[in-house]
C-alpha positions in Angstrom: 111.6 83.6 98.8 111.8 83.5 95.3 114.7 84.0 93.1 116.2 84.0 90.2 119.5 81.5 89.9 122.1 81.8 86.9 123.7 79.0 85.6 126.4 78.6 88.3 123.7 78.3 91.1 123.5 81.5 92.3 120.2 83.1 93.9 119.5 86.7 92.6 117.0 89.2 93.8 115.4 91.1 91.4 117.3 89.1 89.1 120.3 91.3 89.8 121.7 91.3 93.4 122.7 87.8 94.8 121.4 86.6 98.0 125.0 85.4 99.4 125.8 89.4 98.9 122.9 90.7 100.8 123.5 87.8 103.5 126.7 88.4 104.4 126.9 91.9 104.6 124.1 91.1 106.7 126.6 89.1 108.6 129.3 91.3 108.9 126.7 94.6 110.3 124.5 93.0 112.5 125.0 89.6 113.8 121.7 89.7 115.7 118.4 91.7 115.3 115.9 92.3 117.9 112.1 91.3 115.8 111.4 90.0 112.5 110.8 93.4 111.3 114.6 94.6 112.1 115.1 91.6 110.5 113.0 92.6 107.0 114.7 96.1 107.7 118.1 95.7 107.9 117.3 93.1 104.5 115.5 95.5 102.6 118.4 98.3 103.6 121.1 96.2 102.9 119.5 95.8 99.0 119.1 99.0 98.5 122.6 100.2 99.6 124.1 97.1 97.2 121.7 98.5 94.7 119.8 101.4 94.8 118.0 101.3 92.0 116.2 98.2 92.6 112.8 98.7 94.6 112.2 97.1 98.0 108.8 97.6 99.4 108.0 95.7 103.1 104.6 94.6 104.0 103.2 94.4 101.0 99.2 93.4 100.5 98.1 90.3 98.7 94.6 89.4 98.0 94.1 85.1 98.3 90.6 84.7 98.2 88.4 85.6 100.6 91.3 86.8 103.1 94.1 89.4 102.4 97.8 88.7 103.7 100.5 90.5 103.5 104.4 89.8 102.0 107.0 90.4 104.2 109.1 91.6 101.0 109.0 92.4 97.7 112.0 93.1 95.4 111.4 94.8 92.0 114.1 95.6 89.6 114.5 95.6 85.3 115.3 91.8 85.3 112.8 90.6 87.7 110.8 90.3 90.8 111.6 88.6 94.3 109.1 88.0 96.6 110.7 87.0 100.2 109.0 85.8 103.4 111.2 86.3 106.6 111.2 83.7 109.8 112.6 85.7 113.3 112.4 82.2 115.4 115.3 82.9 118.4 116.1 81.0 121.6 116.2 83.6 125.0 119.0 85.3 125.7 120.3 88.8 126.7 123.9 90.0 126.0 125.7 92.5 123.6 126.6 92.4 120.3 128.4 94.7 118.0 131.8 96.9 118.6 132.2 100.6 119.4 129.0 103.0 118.1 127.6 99.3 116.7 127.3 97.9 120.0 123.6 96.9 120.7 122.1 95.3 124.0 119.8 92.7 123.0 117.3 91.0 125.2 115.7 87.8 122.9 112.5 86.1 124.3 112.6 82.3 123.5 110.5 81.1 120.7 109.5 77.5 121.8 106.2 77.2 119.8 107.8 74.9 117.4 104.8 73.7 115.7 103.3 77.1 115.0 106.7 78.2 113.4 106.6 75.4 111.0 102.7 76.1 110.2 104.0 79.8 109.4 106.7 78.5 107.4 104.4 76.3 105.6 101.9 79.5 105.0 104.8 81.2 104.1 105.4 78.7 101.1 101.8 78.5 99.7 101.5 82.4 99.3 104.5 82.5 97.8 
């Protein structure tokens, strides 16, 4: 991800909205999400309800030479542009998370390719 940061430190999408916001509300709705994309739509959601008049758009295309890749997020508001790249790397398990009209069954494969998740995370880097 990219960001902006303001003297004290702090990370800001867009420039505006900072990260430890969006994060924990993330925290305190959904403790758990079922893919990457839940993941990059709860995110983008959660921005948009902390600010709505920032822009969030998923998925977006990127020309790098001779291939074309996508972004798993862009953030585009007055005072700047945040480009994020999201990682969904879980171990198995299956149990229930949430309370009352929240609670979720979840049923999470393991992810045990270790190697490939660090390549993607390297990829992830270089495009952004």
């Amino acid at each position: 991800m990219t960001s902006h940061a303001t003297d004290g430190g702090t990370q800001l999408i867009a420039g505006e909205v900072p990260l430890a916001a969006v994060m924990d509300r993330l925290c305190r709705d959904r403790p758990v999400f079922h893919s990457e994309a839940d993941l990059q739509h709860a995110f983008a959601r959660t921005l948009w309800e902390l600010a709505p008049h920032l822009h969030s758009r998923l998925e977006v295309r990127q020309r790098a030479s001779d291939c074309i890749e996508h972004l798993d997020l862009l953030c585009v508001g007055p005072a700047g542009r945040t480009a994020v790249e999201f990682k969904h790397c879980t171990r198995a398990w299956n149990g229930v998370a949430g309370d009352g009209p929240r609670e979720e069954e979840y049923a999470l494969k393991s992810y045990a390719a270790i190697d490939l998740a660090r390549l993607g995370f390297i990829t992830d880097i270089t495009r952004l």
